[in-house]
C-alpha positions in Angstrom: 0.0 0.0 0.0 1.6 3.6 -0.7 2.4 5.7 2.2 2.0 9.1 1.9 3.4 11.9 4.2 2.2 15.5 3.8 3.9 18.6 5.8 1.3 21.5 5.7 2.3 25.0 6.5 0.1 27.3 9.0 1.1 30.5 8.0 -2.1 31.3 6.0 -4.4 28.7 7.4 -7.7 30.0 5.5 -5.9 28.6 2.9 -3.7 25.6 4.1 -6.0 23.9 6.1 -8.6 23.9 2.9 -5.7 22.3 0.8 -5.0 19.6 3.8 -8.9 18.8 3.9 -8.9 18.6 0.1 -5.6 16.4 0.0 -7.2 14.4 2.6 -10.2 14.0 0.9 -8.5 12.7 -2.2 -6.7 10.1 -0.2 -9.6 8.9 1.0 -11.0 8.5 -2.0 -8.1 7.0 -3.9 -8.6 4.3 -0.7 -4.9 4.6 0.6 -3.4 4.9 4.2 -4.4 7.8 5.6 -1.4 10.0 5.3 0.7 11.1 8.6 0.5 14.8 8.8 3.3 17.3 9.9 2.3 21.0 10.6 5.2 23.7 10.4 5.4 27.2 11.0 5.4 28.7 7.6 6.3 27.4 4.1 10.0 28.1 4.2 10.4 25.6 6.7 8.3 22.5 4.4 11.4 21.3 2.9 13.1 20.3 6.6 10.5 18.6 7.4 9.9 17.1 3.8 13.9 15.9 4.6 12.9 14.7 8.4 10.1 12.5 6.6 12.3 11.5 3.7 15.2 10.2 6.0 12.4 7.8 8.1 12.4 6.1 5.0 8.8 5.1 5.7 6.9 6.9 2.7 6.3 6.3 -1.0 6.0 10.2 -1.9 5.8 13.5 0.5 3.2 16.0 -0.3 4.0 19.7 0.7 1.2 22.4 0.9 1.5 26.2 1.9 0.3 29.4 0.4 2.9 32.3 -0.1 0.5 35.4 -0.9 2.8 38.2 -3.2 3.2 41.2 -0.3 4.5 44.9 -0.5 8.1 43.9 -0.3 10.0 41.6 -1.9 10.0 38.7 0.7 7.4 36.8 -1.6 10.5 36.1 -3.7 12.6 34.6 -1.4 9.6 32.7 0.3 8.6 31.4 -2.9 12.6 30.7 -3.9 13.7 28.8 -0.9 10.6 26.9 -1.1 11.2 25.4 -4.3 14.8 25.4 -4.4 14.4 23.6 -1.0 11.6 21.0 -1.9 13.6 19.8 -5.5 16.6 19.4 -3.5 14.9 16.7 -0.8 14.0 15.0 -3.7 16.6 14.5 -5.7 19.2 13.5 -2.8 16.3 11.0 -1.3 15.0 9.8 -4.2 11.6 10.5 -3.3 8.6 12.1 -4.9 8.4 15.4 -3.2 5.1 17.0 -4.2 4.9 21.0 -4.5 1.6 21.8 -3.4 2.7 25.1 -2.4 -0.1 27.9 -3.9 2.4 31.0 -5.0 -0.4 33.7 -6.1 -0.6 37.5 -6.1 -4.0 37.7 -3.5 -6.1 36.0 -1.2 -8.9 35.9 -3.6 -6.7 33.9 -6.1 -5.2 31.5 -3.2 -9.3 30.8 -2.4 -10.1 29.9 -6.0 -7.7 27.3 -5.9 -8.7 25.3 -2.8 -12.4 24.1 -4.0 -13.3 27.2 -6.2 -13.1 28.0 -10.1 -9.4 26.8 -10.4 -9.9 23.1 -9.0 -8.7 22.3 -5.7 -4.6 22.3 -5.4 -4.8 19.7 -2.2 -6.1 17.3 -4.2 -4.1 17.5 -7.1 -1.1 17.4 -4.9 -2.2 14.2 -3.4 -2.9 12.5 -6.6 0.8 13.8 -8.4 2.3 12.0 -5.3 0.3 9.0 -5.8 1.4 9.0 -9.8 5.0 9.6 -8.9 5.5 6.9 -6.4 3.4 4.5 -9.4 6.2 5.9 -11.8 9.0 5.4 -9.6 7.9 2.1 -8.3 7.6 0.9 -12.3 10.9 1.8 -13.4 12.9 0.1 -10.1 15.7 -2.2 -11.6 14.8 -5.6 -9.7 17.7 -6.5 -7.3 19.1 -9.9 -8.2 20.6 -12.0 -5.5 
């Protein structure tokens, strides 16, 4: 059975929490595991945890969700850089589907239509991406022969 992690930021919660419930939702209905759920501070901190989950070695994929909403100033950048730079990083040196589920938009109102209004639901396409990856990656292993 796949085993799914998910770290969720709580900086922005109006919006986190809706693409947790939505992610969990999706799990639900793809009948898996429940996934085991790590909240963090804010979305710059998803890819330590995404490398505290990887190194367990207990999941098939790691699903990361967070909302960075553009400001005045140009912290949005750096958020929104460290954040990916971080999350590709976890993957490649673990090996491990790491899921960017991590909204990046200019306002609130955007962030909202992308957690169950007119753009889809983001959760839930994070959760399925990490179910297709760790099917990809679990079809192209090279069988070990003894």
């Amino acid at each position: 059975m796949t085993k799914i992690a998910i770290a969720v930021s709580e900086f922005n919660d109006l919006i986190t929490s809706k693409l947790l419930e939505g992610a969990l939702e999706e799990a639900k209905m793809q009948n898996i595991e429940m996934p085991f759920v790590v909240k963090v501070p804010g979305a710059v901190e998803l890819p330590f945890a995404a490398k505290q989950l990887a190194k367990t070695d207990k999941y098939d994929a790691i699903v990361l969700l967070g909302c960075v909403i553009r400001g005045e100033t140009d912290h949005y950048d750096y958020v929104c850089d460290q954040v990916s730079q971080g999350t590709q990083l976890v993957m490649m040196e673990y090996d491990l589907p790491v899921i960017f589920g991590v909204l990046t938009t200019n306002n609130k109102e955007q962030a909202l239509a992308r957690v169950g209004g007119a753009k889809g639901h983001k959760g839930k396409y994070a959760l399925q991406a990490a179910l297709d990856m760790a099917k990809l990656q679990r079809s192209l292993e090279v069988p070990e022969y003894i």
